[in-house]
Steps between C-alpha positions, in 0.01 A plus 500: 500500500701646799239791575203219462371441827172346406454127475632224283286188464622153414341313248629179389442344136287245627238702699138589391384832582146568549351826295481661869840438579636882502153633619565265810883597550403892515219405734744373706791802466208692613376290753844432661519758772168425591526164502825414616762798477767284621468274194857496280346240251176473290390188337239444221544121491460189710487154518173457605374157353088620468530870473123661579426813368265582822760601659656773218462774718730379777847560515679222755851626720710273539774545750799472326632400107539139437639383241269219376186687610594894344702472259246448181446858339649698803571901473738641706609893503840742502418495888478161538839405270659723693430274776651200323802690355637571824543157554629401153782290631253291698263485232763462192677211713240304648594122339137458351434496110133633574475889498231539736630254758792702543236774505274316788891451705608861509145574588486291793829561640636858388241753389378676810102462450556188297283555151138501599293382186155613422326223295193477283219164620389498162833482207515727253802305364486114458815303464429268169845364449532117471854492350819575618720339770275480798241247280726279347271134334201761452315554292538866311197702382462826667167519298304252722607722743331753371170424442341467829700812588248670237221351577559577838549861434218519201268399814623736713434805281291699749770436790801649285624858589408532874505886588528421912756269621511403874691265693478142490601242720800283434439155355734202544587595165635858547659492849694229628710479819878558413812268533852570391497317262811321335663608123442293223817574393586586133672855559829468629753622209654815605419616106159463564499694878700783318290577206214505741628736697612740201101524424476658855777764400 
C-alpha cells in the first residue's frame, strides 16, 4: 500500500453499519475542503445515546480527536499517518494499552495542528458490543442490540443518503474541553514499544 494515499477506515467486529454508511463517508471526502479543510480525521460513528435522523444532513467539527468521543469507525489518510509516524516514538511508547489514547496524547501535545476531526450528528456506525473486557457481569447478546438499531434505520428510510452536508454544531457529545489526561498503563515492555515502532518503518 505505500503509493495508497487515500483513506483507511476502521471498523471493529462489533459495529453495525447502516446501508448508507459508504454513501455518507464519500459525502464527506467530498465535503471536507468545504467543510473543514483543516480536518485530519473523519468519523462515521458516535456515541450519541438517541441518534435523530433530522439531523442526517449535518456534519458536526469538532475541535480536536478524542479518544472516547472519535474513535468508533474513524478514517484517517497517507497525509494524516504521516502526521502520526513522525512521532512514532511518542506514539509507540506512550504507557497506555488503548490505541487511540495514545492517539488523543500525541495529538494534543506533538502534532502541530493537533488532529481536527470532522464528525457525523447522526451514526452511520453503532457500537453493539456487550462482551469483552470493558463489560465484565453483563449480559452478552449483541442481537438486542440490534434491533432497535433497525428499526431505527427501517424508519428512517427517506433520511438515508443525504446529497448536501453542512456544518453542524458541536454537541456535548462530540466536543469536549481537553485535559492531559493520565495513562492507564498497560504498555510498558520495551518488546511491545519496539514492535510498534517497526510498523512505522
Amino acid at each position: 500500500m505505500k503509493n495508497f494515499t487515500g483513506y483507511v477506515t476502521l471498523i471493529e467486529e462489533d459495529h453495525y453499519v447502516t446501508p448508507d454508511m459508504l454513501h455518507v463517508f464519500h459525502e464527506m471526502v467530498a465535503a471536507k475542503s468545504r467543510l473543514c479543510a483543516q480536518c485530519r480525521v473523519l468519523t462515521l460513528g458516535n456515541y450519541e445515546k438517541k441518534p435523530s435522523y433530522s439531523f442526517s444532513n449535518e456534519v458536526v467539527i469538532a475541535a480536536d480527536f478524542i479518544s472516547s468521543k472519535h474513535n468508533m469507525a474513524m478514517s484517517i489518510n497517507k497525509e494524516t499517518y504521516e502526521h502520526i509516524k513522525r512521532h512514532n516514538q511518542e506514539f509507540c511508547n506512550y504507557d497506555d494499552y488503548n490505541w487511540d489514547w495514545s492517539l488523543q496524547y500525541i495529538g494534543k501535545e506533538n502534532i502541530v495542528g493537533r488532529l481536527p476531526t470532522m464528525i457525523v450528528k447522526t451514526p452511520r456506525v453503532y457500537h453493539i458490543g456487550d462482551c469483552g473486557v470493558h463489560h465484565k457481569g453483563k449480559k452478552c447478546n449483541p442481537e438486542e442490540k440490534v434491533k432497535p438499531i433497525t428499526d431505527l434505520i427501517q424508519a428512517n428510510q427517506g433520511k438515508l443518503y443525504p446529497t448536501n452536508l453542512k456544518v453542524g454544531r458541536p454537541t456535548s457529545t462530540t466536543s469536549i474541553a481537553y485535559k492531559k489526561f493520565k495513562a492507564n498503563g498497560g504498555w510498558g515492555d520495551k518488546r511491545d514499544h519496539d514492535l510498534c515502532a517497526s510498523f512505522m518503518l
